[in-house]
Each structure stands twice: as structure tokens, then as C-alpha cells.
C-alpha positions as CSV (number, residue, x, y, z in Angstrom):
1,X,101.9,-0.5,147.4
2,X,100.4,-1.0,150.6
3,X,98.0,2.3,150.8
4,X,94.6,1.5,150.3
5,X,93.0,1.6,147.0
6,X,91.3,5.4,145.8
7,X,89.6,6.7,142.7
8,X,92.9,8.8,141.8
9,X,94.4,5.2,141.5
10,X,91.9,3.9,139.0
11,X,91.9,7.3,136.8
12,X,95.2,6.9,136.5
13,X,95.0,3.5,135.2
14,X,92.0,4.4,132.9
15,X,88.7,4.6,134.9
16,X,86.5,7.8,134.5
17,X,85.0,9.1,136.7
18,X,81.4,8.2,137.2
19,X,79.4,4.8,138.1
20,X,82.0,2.4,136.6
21,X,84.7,4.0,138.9
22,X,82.3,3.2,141.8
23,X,81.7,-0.2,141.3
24,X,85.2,-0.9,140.7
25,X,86.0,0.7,144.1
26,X,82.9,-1.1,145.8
27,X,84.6,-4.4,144.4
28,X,88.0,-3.7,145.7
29,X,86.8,-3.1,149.1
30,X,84.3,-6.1,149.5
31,X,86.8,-8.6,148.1
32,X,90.2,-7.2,147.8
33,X,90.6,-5.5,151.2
34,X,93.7,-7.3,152.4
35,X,95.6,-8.3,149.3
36,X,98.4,-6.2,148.4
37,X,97.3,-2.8,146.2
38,X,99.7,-3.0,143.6
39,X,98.4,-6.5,142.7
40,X,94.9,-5.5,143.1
41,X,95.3,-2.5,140.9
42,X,97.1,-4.5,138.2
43,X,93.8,-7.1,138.5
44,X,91.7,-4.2,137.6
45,X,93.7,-2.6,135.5
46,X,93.1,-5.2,133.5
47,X,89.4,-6.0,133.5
48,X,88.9,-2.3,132.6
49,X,91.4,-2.8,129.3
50,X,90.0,-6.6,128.6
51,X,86.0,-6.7,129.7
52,X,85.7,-9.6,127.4
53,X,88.1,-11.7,129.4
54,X,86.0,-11.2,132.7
55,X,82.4,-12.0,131.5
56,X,82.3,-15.0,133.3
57,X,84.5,-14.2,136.4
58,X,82.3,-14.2,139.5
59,X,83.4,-11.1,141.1
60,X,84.1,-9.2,138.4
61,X,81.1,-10.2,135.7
62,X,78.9,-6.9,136.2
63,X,81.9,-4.6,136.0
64,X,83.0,-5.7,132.8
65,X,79.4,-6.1,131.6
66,X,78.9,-2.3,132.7
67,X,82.6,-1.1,131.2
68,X,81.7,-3.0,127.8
69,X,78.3,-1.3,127.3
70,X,80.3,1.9,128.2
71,X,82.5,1.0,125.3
72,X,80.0,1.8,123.1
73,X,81.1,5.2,123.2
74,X,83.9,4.5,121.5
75,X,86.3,6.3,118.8
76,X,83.7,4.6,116.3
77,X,80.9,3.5,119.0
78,X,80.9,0.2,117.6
79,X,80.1,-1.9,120.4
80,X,82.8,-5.0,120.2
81,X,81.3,-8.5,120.1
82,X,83.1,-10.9,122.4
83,X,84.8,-13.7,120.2
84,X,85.6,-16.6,123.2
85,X,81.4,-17.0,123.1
86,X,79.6,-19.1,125.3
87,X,78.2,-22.6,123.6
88,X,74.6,-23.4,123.2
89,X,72.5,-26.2,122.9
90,X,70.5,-27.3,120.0
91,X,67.5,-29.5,119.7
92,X,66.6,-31.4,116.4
93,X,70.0,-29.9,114.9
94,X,68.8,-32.2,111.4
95,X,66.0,-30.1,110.8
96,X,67.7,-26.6,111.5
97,X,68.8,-24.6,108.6
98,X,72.6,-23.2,108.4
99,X,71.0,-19.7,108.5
100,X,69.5,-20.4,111.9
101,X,72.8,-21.2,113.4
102,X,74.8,-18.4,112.0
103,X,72.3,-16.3,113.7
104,X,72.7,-17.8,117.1
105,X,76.2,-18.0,116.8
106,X,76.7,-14.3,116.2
107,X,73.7,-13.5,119.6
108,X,75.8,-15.7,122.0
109,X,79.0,-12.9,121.0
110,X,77.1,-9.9,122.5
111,X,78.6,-8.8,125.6
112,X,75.5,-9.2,127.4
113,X,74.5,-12.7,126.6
114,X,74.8,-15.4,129.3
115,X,73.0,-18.9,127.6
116,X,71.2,-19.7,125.0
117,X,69.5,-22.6,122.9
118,X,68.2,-23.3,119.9
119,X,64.7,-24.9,119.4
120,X,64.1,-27.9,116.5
121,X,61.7,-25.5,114.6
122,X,64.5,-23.2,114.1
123,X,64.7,-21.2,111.2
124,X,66.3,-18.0,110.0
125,X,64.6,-14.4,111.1
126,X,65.7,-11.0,111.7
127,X,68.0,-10.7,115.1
128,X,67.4,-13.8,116.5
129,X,66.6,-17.1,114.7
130,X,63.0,-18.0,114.8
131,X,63.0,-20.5,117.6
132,X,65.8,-18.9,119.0
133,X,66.4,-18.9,123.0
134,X,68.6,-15.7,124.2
135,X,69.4,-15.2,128.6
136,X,71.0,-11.6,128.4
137,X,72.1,-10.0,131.8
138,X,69.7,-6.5,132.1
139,X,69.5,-5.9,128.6
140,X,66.3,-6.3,126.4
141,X,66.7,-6.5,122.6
142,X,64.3,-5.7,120.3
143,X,64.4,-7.8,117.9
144,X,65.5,-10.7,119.7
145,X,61.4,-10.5,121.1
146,X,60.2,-9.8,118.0
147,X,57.8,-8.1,115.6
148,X,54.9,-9.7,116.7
149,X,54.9,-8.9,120.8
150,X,53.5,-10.9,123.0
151,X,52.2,-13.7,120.2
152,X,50.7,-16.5,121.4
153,X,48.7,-20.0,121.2
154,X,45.4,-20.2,122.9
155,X,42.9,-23.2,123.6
156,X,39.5,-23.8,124.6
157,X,38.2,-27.4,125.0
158,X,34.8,-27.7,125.1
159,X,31.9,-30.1,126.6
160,X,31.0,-30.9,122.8
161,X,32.1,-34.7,122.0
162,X,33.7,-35.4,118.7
163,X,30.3,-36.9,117.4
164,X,28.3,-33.4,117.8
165,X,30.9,-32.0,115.4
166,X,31.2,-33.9,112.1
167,X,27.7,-33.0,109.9
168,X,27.2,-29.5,111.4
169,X,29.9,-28.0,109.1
170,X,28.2,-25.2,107.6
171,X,27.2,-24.1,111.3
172,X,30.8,-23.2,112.8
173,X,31.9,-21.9,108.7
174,X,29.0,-19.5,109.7
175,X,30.2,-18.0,112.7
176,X,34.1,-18.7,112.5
177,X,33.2,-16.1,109.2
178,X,30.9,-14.2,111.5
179,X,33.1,-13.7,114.4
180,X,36.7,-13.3,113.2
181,X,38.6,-11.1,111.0
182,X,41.8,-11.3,109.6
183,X,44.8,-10.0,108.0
184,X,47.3,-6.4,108.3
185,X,45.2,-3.7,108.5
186,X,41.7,-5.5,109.7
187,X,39.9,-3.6,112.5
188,X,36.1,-3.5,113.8
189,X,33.6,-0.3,113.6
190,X,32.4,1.8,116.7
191,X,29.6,-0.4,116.9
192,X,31.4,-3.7,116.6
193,X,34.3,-3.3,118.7
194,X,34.8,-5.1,121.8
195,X,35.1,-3.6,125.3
196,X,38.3,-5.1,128.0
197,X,40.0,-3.9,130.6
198,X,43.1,-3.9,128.5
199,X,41.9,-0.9,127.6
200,X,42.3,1.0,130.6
201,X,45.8,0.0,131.7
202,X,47.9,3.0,132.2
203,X,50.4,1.6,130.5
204,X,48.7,3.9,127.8
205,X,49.6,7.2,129.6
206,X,53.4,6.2,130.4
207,X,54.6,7.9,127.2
208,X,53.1,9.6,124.9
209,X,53.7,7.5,122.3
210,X,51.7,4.3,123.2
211,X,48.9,7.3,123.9
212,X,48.6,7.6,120.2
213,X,48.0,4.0,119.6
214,X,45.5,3.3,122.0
215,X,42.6,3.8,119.2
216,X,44.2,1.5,116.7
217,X,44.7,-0.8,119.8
218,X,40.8,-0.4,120.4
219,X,39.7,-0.8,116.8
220,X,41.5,-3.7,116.2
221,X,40.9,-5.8,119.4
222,X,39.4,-9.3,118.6
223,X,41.2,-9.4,115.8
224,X,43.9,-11.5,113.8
225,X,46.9,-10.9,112.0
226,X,48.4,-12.4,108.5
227,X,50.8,-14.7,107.9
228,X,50.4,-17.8,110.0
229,X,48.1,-16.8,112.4
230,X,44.5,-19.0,112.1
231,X,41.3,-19.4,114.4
232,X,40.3,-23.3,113.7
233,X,38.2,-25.7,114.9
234,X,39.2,-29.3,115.5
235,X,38.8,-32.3,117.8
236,X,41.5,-32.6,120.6
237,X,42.3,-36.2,121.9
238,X,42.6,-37.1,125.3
239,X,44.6,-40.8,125.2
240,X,44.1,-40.8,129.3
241,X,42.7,-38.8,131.9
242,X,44.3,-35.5,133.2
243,X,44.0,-34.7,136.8
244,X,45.4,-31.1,136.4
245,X,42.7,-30.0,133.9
246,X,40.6,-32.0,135.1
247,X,39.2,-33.5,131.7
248,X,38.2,-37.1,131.3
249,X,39.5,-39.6,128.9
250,X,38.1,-38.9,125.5
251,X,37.5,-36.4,121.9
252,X,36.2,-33.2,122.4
253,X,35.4,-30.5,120.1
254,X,38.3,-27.3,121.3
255,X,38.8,-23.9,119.1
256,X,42.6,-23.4,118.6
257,X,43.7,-19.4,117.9
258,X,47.3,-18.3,116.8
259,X,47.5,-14.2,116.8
260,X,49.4,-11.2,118.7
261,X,49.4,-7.9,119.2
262,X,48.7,-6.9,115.7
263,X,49.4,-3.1,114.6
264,X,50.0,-2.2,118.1
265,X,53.0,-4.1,118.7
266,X,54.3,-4.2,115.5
267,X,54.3,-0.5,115.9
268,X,56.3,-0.7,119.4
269,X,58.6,-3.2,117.7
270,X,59.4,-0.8,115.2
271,X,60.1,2.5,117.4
272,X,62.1,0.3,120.0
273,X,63.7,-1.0,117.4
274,X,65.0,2.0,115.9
275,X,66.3,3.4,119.3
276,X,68.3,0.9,120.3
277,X,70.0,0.6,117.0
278,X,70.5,4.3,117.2
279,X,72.1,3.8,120.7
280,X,73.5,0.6,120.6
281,X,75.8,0.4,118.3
282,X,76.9,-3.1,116.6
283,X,79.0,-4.9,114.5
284,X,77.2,-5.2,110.8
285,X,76.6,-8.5,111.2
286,X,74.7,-8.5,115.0
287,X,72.5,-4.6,113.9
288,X,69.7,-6.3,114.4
289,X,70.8,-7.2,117.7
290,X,70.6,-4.5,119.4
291,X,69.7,-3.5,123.0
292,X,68.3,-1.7,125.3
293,X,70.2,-1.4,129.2
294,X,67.1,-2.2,131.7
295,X,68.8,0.5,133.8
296,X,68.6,3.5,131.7
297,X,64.9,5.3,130.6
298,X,64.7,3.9,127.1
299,X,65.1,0.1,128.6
300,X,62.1,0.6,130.8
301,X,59.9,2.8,128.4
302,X,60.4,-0.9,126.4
303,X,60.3,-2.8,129.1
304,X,56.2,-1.2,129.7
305,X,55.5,-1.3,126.4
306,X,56.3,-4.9,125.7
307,X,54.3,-5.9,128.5
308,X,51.1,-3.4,127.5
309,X,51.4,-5.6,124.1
310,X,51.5,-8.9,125.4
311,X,48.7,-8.4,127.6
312,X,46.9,-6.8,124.7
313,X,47.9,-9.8,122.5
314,X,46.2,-11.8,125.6
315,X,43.0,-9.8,125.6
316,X,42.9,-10.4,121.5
317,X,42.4,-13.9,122.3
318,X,39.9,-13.8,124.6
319,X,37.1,-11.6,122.8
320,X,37.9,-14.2,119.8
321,X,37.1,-17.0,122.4
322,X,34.4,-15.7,124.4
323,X,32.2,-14.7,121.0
324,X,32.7,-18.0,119.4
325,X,32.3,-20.1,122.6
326,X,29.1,-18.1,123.0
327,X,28.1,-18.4,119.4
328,X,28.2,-22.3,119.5
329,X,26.7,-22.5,122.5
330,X,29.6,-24.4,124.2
331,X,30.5,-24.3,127.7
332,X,34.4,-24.3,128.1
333,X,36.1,-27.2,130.2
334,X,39.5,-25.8,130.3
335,X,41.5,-23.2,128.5
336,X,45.2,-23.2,128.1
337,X,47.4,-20.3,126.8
338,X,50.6,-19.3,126.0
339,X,53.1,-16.5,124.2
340,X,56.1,-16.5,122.5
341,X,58.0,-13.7,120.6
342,X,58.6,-12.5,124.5
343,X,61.0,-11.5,127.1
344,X,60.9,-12.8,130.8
345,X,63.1,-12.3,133.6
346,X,63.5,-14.9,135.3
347,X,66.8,-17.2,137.2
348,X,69.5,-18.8,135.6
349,X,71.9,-20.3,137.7
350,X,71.3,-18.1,140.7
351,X,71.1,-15.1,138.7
352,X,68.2,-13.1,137.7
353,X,68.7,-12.9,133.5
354,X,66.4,-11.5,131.0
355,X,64.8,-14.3,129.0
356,X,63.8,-13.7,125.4
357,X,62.0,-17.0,123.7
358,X,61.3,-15.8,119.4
359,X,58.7,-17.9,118.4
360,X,59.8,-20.5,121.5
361,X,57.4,-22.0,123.8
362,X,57.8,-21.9,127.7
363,X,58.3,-24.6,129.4
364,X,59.2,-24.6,133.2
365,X,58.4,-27.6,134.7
366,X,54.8,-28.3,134.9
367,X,53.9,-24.9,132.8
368,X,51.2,-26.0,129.9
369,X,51.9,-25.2,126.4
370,X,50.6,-25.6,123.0
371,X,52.7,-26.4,120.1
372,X,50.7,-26.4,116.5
373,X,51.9,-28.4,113.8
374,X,50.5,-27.2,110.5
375,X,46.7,-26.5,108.7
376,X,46.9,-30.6,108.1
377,X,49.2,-32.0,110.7
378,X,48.0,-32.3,114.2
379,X,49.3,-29.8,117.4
380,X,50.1,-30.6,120.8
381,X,48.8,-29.9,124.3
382,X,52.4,-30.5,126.3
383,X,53.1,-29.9,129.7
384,X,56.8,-28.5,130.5
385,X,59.6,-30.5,131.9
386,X,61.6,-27.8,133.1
387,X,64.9,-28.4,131.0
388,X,67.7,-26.1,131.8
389,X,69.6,-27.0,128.7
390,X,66.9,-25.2,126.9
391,X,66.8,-22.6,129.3
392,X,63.1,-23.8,130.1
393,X,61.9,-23.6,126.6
394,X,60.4,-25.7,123.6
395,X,59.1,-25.1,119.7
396,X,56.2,-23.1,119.1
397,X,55.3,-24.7,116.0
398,X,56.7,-27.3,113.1
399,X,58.5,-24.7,111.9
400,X,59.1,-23.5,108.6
401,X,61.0,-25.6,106.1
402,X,60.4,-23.2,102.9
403,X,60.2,-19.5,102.5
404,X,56.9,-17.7,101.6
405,X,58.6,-17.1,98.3
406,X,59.6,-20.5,97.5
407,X,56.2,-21.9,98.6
408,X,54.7,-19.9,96.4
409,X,56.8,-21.1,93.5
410,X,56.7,-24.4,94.2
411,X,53.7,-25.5,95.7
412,X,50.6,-25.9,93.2
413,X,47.5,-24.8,94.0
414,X,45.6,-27.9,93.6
415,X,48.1,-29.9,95.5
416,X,47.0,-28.1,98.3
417,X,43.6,-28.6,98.1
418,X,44.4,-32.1,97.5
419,X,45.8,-32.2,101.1
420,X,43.4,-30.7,102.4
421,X,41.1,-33.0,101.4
422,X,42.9,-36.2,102.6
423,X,42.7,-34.7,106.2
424,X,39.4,-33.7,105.7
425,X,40.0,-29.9,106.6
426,X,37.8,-27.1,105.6
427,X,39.9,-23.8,104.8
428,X,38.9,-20.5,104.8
429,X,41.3,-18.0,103.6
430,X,45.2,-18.2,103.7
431,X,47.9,-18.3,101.0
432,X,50.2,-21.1,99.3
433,X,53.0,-19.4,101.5
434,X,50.9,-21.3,104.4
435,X,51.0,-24.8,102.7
436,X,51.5,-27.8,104.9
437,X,54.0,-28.6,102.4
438,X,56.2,-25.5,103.4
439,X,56.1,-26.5,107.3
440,X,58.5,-29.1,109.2
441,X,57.7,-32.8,110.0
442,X,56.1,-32.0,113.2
443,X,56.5,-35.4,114.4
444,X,59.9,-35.4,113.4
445,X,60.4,-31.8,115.5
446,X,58.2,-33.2,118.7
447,X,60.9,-36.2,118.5
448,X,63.4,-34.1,119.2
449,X,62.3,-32.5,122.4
450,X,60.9,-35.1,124.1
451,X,62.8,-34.4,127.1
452,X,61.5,-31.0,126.7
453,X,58.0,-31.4,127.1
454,X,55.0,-34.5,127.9
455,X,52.5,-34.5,125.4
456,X,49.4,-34.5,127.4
457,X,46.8,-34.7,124.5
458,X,46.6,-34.2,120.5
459,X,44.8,-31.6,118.3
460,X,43.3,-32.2,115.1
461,X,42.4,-29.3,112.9
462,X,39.2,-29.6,111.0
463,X,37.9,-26.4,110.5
464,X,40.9,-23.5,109.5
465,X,40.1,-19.8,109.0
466,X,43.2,-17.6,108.1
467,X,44.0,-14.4,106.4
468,X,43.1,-14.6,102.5
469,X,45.5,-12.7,101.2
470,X,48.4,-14.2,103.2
471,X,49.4,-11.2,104.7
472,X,51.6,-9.6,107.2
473,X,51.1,-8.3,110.6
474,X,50.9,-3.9,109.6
């Protein structure tokens, strides 16, 4: 067949018409031009029966990327997962429960997925593992960002020493009480709520449906979730100078939040959530995987939302920051802040790929991070190394080594005041499901990621305010 190549050719080998058939015939042209049709047709023929074969096939990666989300619309619209996956790297693979890894093993089978790593605080979620790592090719899932958009670490050092702390501990109980609220549900009055620009990002009038949540967004700004999240005081330790913060060698007294975008996102989370399952349809075991195609209206209606949350998550932070760095009377000498339980596009390889980091910490060379330990254990400032075996990413945390429900069985009340007392930590608030005992070794996770990230200077907790009823984000 020495005719040149025409749609007619590829319906009759299977194409439809539409978008796919175009590409295929955009490929044939730009690459096949001179090579004999029959051949060329056979080639193709082939990546339209077999996408899974093709994923990684440099000419012919988007085309079976686009034919296999096509699939979907299938006799049963089961979407197929691709079995030949791709590996992944693991960090601190010791401390990782088996649940983790079944997890990641079934995300790196979507047809979408490109890389993927798994952090040493890794444990198992919904979707993706907690600490989970995911580079997909235009598609966003859901639930491989997470419940909690946008949720993040944020710290402010102050020009307090270490010596102006200890003594003065009913002062900061005062206003961490005062200026703080916590747990699912909590919001301020008219009179107490806090003004941002958040507020006015038109991100609200995109859809309708973030219109209705921009008065729960304003009634709870400034505010803090359940669970894990904490506002605390402590003393962070400065071993040696650092030129980039500028901040002498020494102590200082620094205010350490852990929050996101509380109902608002949880809310998004949900409603995205729901659509993609309803359009993408999965294997039993990968449902909770489900995505949304960048290209198509529902992607970027997600896409906007996410953001919206993660700036408001942002904006949560710093009212919390601004009224208690005010309320001390502290001037700040550097603030550091990051987010997990995200999605980022950025390059992999070459190619731009959407990067979602579940309860992972960036870490791009030279980009700062914080990575808590525990109420008891101390947390790290780190600077990034820029590791592309963890696709630019580190922990978030110790990570959890017990459920909430096996804490709560296991751990005794006054062991966890006695704990408390060795480190000499005040607590305000939280459940037994927030033990230290229930959390990693966070020396033991930081040792596995040391070519991950530089620790440039250690936090101590001293002063912890969490929800009191151990509760969930609403």
C-alpha cells in the first residue's frame, strides 16, 4: 500500500471518528510520511487495539493515553488498569505498612500515571497512600490530593530568645486559647471574623457551587480543623547561621500551625470526588482513584477549585499568625510555609505532568519545608535537595504508626500525660488518637530521607493547642 494514509483507512481498522482519529492521522503524517502504508497502518492498528502497550512509546504515548481514557466508554465502562506498571521508589520501606504499598501499587496501574514514590511516613488512606507521590499525564484525581486541600505547615520565628519563654507560661496558654479555635464545625461570629483578600477571588463566581460556600469559607477563616492539626509554641534551634533566612546562630521562640482548608475543601473534595467516580469509571480496587481529564470542563472546574482551597488554606494560616504574633508582641524574623494534600504541574523528564504529593512535602532543590514530628518529638525546618527519585518530594510528618482506633485502645490516658511531662509540653486539647505513642520514630523517618532534604534547624514543641474532642475536618 503505497497511497497515503486517510481517515477511511483508520475507521476501517477501528478508529471513530472524532479527536482520536485526528491525532492518529497528525502522527502518521509528522513521523510516518515515507514508510510504507500498509506497515504504518498495521503499527496503528495496533496501538488503537493495545493502548497499554504504547504508554511509554515516544511517539505514540498521548494517543494511547487519549484512546484508553476513551475506553472508558466501554461495553461495561470499566476503565482497564494497565498490568506491565511502572516501578516506584520507596523511602524508609521498614517503616511503611503493607497497606501503603498495595495502594501505590494499584495508582502506578492507571493509564495515566507516569512515576511515582513513596515517602517513609507512608501509611494507608483512601486513593492514594498517605505520603503517597503520584505524576499523572493531564489528569487530576481527587482523592489522590486529598480531603483536606491545600493543607499545610506554617512557621514564624520570632526575635524572642529561648530565655524570654520559659516562666511566662500562663501568658501564651492565654492567648493560644484566646486566638485559635479548633475542631469540625468551629467558625467565628460576624463580629469576630477576619477580613483577606481571599475573600474576593473570583474563583468564588466560576461556578455556582463554590458561590454557595463562600460564607462558610468566611465564617470559618482563622480557624483549625481536628484530627492532627495543632497551633503550638516551641523553641526552634539554629546549630549554625543561615544566610538564606537570614537568622543568626541561636534558640528563638517560633509559633508552628498544622491546618487546611477546613469545611470549604472538604466540601470540594467531596463533590469532585463524586464526579469523577461517576465519570471515570475503575476497577473495584483503584474507585477511589479516579480522575478527572484536565481537558474537559469538569477537570478545570476542579482544577480552580483546588487552587481557591489552597490559597484559602494559606490565608487560614496567616490570620492565625498575624493575631498571635501581634498578641505576644513579637516581631517575626522569617516565616516559612508549605502545603501538602496538593496537585502541581510541573516537569518530569521533559514533560509537563500533574503532580499530586498526599500528605508529601515539596522539595525542589532549595525549596524550604517543614516536617513535624509529633506533640513530644521535635520537627524540622529542611531545605529541599531536589531528588528526582522522589519526584521532588519528602514526608510531611512522622507519620502514623497506629490507627485512631487502636490508639485509643491502647494507649492509657495517664501514659500520655506522663510523656508529656518528660518533654515538658503543655497541652491543650486533642485526643489519645493524637498520642506520641501512635506516631513514627521521627528520627528514624528523617534517616531515611536524608538525601531528600538538609535539615537546616530543629523545632521543639512546648506549648500544643489541638482540637479537644479529636475531631475530623466537617
Amino acid at each position: 500500500m503505497k497511497d497515503k494514509i486517510t481517515g477511511k483507512h483508520l475507521l476501517h481498522v477501528g478508529f471513530s471518528e472524532g479527536k482520536i482519529l485526528g491525532m492518529a492521522l497528525e502522527i502518521i503524517e509528522n513521523n510516518f510520511a515515507e514508510k510504507d502504508g500498509s506497515e504504518v497502518l498495521a503499527l496503528v492498528r495496533k496501538v488503537k487495539k493495545y493502548p497499554e502497550s504504547f504508554l511509554d512509546d515516544e511517539i505514540f504515548k498521548d494517543l494511547a493515553t487519549a484512546i484508553l481514557y476513551e475506553n472508558k466508554i466501554n461495553s461495561d465502562e470499566t476503565i482497564p488498569l494497565v498490568e506491565n506498571s511502572k516501578n516506584y521508589t520507596v523511602f524508609g520501606a521498614d517503616y511503611i505498612e503493607q497497606g501503603a504499598t498495595d495502594q501505590m501499587d494499584i495508582a502506578m496501574k492507571l493509564p495515566v500515571t507516569l512515576a511515582g514514590s513513596l515517602m517513609p511516613d507512608a501509611h494507608q488512606g483512601y486513593g492514594l497512600p498517605i505520603g503517597g507521590v503520584l505524576a499523572t499525564r493531564n489528569a487530576i484525581i481527587p482523592y489522590g490530593v486529598g480531603v483536606d486541600i491545600g493543607c499545610r505547615m506554617a512557621l514564624s520565628i520570632f526575635d524572642i530568645p529561648e530565655k524570654h519563654y520559659f516562666g511566662k507560661d500562663a501568658f501564651y496558654k492565654r492567648e493560644l486559647i484566646a486566638h485559635t479555635k479548633f475542631g469540625a464545625g468551629q467558625n467565628f461570629k460576624d463580629k469576630e471574623r477576619a477580613d483577606h483578600e481571599v475573600l474576593e477571588d473570583e474563583a468564588f463566581n466560576s461556578t455556582d457551587f463554590l458561590k454557595r460556600l463562600h460564607g462558610k469559607a468566611w465564617a470559618q477563616l482563622g480557624t483549625s480543623g481536628g484530627g492532627n492539626h495543632f497551633v503550638e509554641f516551641g523553641i526552634i534551634d539554629f546549630a549554625e547561621r543561615d544566610g538564606v533566612l537570614n537568622i543568626d546562630k541561636g534558640r528563638y521562640v517560633a509559633l508552628l500551625t498544622h491546618s487546611g482548608s477546613r469545611g470549604l475543601g472538604a466540601t470540594i473534595a467531596d463533590q469532585y470526588t463524586k464526579l469523577a467516580k461517576s465519570i471515570c469509571k475503575l476497577p473495584k480496587e483503584a474507585v477511589n482513584l479516579a480522575y478527572l481529564d484536565l481537558n474537559t470542563a469538569e477537570g478545570q472546574e476542579y482544577w480552580i477549585a483546588m487552587n481557591l482551597a489552597g490559597d484559602y488554606a494559606s490565608a487560614c494560616h496567616e490570620v492565625i499568625h498575624k493575631r498571635l504574633t501581634k498578641a505576644i508582641g513579637a516581631k517575626v524574623l522569617a516565616k516559612v510555609e508549605n502545603h501538602h494534600n496538593f496537585a502541581w504541574k510541573e516537569t518530569l523528564d521533559g514533560e509537563e505532568v500533574i503532580v499530586h504529593r498526599k500528605g508529601a512535602t515539596p522539595a525542589g532543590k532549595g525549596v524550604m519545608g517543614i516536617i513535624p514530628g509529633s506533640m513530644t518529638a521535635p520537627g524540622f525546618l529542611v531545605r529541599g535537595k531536589g531528588e528526582v527519585s522522589s519526584i521532588n518530594s519528602a514526608s510531611h510528618g512522622a507519620g502514623r504508626q497506629m490507627s485512631r482506633s487502636q490508639a485509643f485502645k491502647t494507649i492509657a490516658k495517664a501514659d500520655m500525660k506522663a510523656i508529656l511531662k518528660d518533654h515538658n509540653v503543655t497541652l491543650i486539647g486533642a485526643g489519645l488518637d493524637e498520642a506520641p505513642m501512635a506516631y513514627k520514630d521521627i528520627h528514624k523517618v528523617m534517616s531515611a530521607q536524608t538525601e531528600l532534604v538538609d535539615v537546616v534547624a530543629t523545632f521543639e514543641p512546648k506549648m500544643v493547642r489541638m482540637a479537644d474532642d479529636g475531631s475530623r475536618e466537617d
